[in-house]
C-alpha positions in Angstrom: 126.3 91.8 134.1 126.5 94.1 137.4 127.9 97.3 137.0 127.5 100.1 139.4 124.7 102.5 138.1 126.4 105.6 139.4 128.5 108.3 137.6 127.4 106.6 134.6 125.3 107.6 131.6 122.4 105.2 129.9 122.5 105.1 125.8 119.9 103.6 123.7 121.9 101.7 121.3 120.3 99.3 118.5 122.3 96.3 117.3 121.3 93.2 115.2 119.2 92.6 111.6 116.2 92.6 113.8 116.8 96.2 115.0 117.0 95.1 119.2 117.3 98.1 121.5 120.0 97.8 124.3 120.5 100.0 126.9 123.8 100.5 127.3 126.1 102.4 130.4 129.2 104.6 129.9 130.5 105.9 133.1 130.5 109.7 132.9 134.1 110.4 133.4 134.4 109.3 129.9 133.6 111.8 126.5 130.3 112.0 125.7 129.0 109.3 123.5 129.5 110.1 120.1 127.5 108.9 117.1 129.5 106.1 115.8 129.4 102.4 115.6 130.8 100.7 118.8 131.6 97.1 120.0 129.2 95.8 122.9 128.2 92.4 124.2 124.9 91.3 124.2 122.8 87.8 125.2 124.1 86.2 121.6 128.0 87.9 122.1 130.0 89.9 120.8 128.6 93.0 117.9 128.5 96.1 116.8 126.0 98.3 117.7 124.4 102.5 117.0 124.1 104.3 120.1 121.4 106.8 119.9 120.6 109.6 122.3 121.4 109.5 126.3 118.3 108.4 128.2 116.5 109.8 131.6 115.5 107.3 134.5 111.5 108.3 132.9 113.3 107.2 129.7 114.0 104.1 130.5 111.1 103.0 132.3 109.2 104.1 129.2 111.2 101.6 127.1 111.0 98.8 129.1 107.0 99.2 129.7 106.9 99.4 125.7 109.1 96.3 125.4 106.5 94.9 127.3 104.0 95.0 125.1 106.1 93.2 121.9 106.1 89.9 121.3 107.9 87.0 123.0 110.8 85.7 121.4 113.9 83.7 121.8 116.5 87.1 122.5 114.6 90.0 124.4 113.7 93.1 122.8 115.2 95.7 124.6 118.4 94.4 126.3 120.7 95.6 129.1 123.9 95.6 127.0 128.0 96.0 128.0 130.3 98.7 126.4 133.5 97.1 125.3 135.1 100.1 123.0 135.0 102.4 120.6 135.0 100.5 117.1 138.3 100.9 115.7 139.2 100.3 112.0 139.8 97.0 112.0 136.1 96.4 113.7 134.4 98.2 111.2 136.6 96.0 108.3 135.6 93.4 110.0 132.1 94.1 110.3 131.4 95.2 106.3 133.6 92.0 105.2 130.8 90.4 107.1 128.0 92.1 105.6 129.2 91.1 102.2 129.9 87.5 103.4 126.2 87.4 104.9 124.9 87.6 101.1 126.8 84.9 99.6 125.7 82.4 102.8 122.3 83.3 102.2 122.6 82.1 98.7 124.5 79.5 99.6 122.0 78.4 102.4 119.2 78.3 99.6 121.2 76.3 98.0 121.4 73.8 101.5 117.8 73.8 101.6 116.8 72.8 98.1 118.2 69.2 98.6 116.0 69.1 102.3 112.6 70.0 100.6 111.6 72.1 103.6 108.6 73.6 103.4 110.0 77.2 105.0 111.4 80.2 103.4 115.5 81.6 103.7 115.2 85.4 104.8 118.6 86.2 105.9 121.8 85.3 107.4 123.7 87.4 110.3 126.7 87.1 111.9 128.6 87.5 115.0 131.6 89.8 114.7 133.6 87.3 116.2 132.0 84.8 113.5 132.0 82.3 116.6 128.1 82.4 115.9 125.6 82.8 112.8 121.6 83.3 112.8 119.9 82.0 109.7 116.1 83.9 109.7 113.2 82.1 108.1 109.5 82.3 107.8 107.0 79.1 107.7 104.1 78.3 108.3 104.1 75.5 110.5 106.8 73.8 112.9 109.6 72.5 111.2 112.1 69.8 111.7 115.5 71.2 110.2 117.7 69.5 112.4 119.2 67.9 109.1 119.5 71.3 107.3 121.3 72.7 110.4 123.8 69.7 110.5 124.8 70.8 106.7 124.9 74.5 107.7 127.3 73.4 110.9 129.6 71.6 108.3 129.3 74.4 105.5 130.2 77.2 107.2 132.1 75.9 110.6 130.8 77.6 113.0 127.5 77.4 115.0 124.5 77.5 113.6 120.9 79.5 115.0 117.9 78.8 113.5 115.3 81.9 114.1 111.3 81.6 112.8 110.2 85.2 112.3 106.6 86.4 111.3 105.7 88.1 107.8 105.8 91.4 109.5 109.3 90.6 110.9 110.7 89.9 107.5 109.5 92.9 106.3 112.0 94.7 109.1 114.8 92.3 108.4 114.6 92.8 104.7 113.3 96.3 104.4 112.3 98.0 101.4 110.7 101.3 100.2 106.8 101.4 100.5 104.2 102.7 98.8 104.6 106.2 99.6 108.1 106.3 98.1 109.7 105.9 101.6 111.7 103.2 103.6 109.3 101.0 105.8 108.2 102.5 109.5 109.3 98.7 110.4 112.9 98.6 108.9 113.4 102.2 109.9 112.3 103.4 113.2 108.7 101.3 114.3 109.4 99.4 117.5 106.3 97.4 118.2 103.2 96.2 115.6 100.0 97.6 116.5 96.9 95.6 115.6 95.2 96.9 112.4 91.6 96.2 111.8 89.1 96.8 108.5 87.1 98.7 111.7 89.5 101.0 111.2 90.0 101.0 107.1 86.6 102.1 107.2 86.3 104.7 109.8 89.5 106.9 107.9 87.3 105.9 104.9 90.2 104.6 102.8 89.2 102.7 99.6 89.1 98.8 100.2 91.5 98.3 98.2 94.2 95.5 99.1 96.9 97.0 97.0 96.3 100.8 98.0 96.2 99.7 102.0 98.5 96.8 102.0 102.4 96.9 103.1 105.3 95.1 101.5 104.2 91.7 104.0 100.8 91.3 102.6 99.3 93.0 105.9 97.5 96.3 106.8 100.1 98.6 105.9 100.9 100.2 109.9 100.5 104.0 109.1 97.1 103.8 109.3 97.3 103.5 113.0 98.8 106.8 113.4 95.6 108.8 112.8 93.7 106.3 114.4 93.0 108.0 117.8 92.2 110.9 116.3 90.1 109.8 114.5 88.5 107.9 117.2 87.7 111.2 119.1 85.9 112.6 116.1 83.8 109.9 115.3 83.0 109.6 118.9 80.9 113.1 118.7 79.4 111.5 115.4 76.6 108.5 114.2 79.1 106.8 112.6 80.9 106.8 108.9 78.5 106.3 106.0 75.2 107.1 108.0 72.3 108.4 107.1 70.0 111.4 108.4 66.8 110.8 107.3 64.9 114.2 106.6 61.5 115.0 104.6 64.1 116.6 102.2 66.0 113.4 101.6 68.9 111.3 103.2 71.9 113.3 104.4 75.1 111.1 104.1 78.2 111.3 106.3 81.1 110.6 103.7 84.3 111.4 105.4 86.7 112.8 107.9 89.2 116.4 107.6 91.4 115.9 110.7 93.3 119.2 110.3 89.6 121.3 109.1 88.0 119.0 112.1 84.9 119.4 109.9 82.9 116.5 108.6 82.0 115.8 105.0 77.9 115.4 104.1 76.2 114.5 101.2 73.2 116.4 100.7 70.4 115.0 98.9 71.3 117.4 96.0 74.7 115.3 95.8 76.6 118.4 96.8 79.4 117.7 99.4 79.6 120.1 102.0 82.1 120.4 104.7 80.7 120.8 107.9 82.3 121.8 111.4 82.0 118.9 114.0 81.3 121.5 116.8 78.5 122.7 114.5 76.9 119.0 113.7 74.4 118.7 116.3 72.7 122.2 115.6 73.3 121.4 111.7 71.9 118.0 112.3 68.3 119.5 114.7 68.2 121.8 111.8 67.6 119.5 108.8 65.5 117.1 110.7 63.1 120.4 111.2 63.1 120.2 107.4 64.9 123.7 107.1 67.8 124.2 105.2 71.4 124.7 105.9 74.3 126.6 104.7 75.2 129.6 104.0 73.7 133.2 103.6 71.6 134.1 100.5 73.7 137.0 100.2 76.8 135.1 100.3 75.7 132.9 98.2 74.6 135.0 95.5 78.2 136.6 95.9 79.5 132.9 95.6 77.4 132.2 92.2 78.4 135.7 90.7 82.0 134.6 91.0 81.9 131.5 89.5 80.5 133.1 87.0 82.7 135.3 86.3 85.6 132.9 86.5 83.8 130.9 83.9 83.6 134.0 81.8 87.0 134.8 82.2 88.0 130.6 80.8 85.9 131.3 78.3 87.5 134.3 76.6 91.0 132.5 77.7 89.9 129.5 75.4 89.1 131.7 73.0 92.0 133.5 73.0 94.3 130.4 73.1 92.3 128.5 70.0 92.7 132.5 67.6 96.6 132.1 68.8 96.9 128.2 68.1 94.9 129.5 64.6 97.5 132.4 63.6 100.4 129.6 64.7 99.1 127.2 62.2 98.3 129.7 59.3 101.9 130.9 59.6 103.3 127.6 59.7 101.4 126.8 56.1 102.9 129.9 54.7 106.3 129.5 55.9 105.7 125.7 54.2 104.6 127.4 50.9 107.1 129.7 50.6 109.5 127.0 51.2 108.3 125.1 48.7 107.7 127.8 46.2 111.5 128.3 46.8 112.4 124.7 46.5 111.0 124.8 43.1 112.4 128.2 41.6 115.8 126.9 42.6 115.4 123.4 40.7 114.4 125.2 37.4 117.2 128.0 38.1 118.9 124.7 38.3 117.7 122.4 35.7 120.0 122.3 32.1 118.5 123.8 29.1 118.0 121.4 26.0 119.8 122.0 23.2 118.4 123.7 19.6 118.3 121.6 16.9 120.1 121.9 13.6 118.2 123.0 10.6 119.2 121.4 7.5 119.5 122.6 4.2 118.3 121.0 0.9 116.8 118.2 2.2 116.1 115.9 0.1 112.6 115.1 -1.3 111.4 112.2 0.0 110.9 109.2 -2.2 107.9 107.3 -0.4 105.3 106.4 -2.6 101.7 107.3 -2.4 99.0 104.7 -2.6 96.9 105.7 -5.8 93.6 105.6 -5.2 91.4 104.1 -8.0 89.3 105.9 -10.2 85.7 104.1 -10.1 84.9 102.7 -13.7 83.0 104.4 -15.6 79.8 102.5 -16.8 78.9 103.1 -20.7 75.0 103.8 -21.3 74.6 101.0 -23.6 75.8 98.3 -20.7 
């Protein structure tokens, strides 16, 4: 692919599942490139691809010393790619009617590979716009002989087949995904290369050793944490080390942590008090402790310090007493308005409630004829008995 590099412009274009960068040229007579899909040719033929921004000579070289650095596989990272058009209507019909085809043959590729007991694991399935071609993805951990599989594939879906091994890390950026910090993945968005992450480094940010709090979506270091990391660096340079330990006659002053944007240091005195303390200051704070003296700040200031806390706590105190009397006149007026309610409720069921009937007297009743029981009279016992 020669083309003459003059009167033309260079634009970083991405193409492809696996995100590739191609630098693509536009001669310079024609409009400026605008941000919308476009037709190119690459090393695997013919797709669509996002130019970006237009890039300087400096530019450039900076890509392709970065794409240096990545590593080797089958199609190059950053390619030199050919402009073929604008994509018209019928390109970008084309190109979604793929996308939704690309789903079903990566169910139906599953499928495939369930009768070939391969140990290796279906990520994705991309095709050419032309559909002249079609990259399967796939992640294992050992070589694999799918020569079978691909002979099935060939005859399932008529066209020719690619078989591409990718790392955990690369299926991360083919599949994408939101991460822990509710946004997409560096990898699936805008992360080019993978930098080595270390526990080294875990520890020096002290971040809690936690594999679910410093993991990504593949399982691995999660790839923000290298951000930071030569910052950090720098800081910890003018410093013993996270988590040592100043031994004084006064006890063991303990270096907890890092504040980047403060630059200060965090130490635990032997108190347990954590004090921040300004990096540019630690060697004259740590010369002073070691003399036994103590540091900080001024008695005065202090005092001014403890006065105020005390007054804040004060000032809670009367708040809390304040909110339980209002929660107190809330709850006795919620019982009275239930009393009166109920004293209510039941002056309206006896306003309510039907009033019995009198009964009828009646007049010369007869006597009634039930008979007494009689007592009897004790016998009387005669003297001469």
């Amino acid at each position: 692919m020669e083309m003459t590099t003059l009167n033309m412009n260079t634009y970083l274009t991405i193409f492809g599942k696996p995100r590739f960068l191609g630098l693509m040229k536009v001669y310079k007579d024609k409009v400026d490139m605008p941000p919308h899909w476009a037709v190119i040719r690459t090393l695997r033929g013919y797709e669509m691809g996002l130019p970006g921004g237009m890039l300087t000579d400096e530019q450039q070289e900076k890509y392709r010393v970065a794409s240096s650095t990545y590593e080797e596989t089958t199609e190059a990272m950053l390619q030199e790619v050919e402009f073929v058009r604008y994509a018209d209507a019928e390109d970008l019909e084309n190109y979604y009617d793929s996308k939704y085809e690309e789903h079903e043959a990566l169910l139906r590729g599953r499928d495939i590979l369930k009768a070939h007991s391969l140990d290796m694991k279906l990520v994705d399935v991309e095709y050419m716009l032309d559909r002249k071609k079609m990259y399967f993805y796939f992640t294992s951990e050992q070589r694999i002989d799918f020569r079978a599989y691909v002979r099935d594939l060939a005859h399932e879906f008529r066209t020719r087949i690619e078989m591409r091994q990718v790392g955990i890390r690369d299926e991360a950026r083919i599949v994408r995904g939101i991460a822990s910090c509710g946004r997409p993945c560096c990898c699936g968005y805008w992360l080019r290369g993978f930098t080595p992450i270390s526990i080294k480094i875990v520890k020096e940010q002290r971040s809690a050793l936690n594999p679910s709090k410093i993991s990504g979506l593949c399982g691995r270091l999660m790839c923000c944490m290298s951000y930071e990391q030569e910052a950090y660096s720098e800081l910890w340079a003018k410093l013993p080390g996270p988590g040592a330990k100043i031994r004084t006659e006064n006890g063991n002053y303990v270096l907890e942590s890092l504040d980047i944007g403060n630059e200060h240091v965090n130490v635990r005195f032997p108190s347990g008090r954590l004090v921040p303390v300004l990096i540019s200051e630690f060697p004259d704070f740590q010369e002073t402790v070691m003399k036994g003296e103590e540091w900080g700040e001024d008695k005065e200031l202090a005092a001014k310090k403890k006065a105020m806390q005390e007054r804040v706590a004060l000032i809670e105190k009367r708040r809390e007493r304040q909110r339980l009397r209002a929660n107190a006149r809330a709850a006795r007026s919620k019982s009275d308005r239930i009393a009166k309610s109920e004293h209510k409720k039941e002056t309206q069921k006896k306003q309510e409630a039907p009033k019995p009937k009198p009964k009828p007297q009646m007049q010369n009743q007869p006597q009634s004829h039930s008979r007494k029981r009689r007592r009897k009279k004790p016998e009387r016992v005669s003297e001469n008995s």
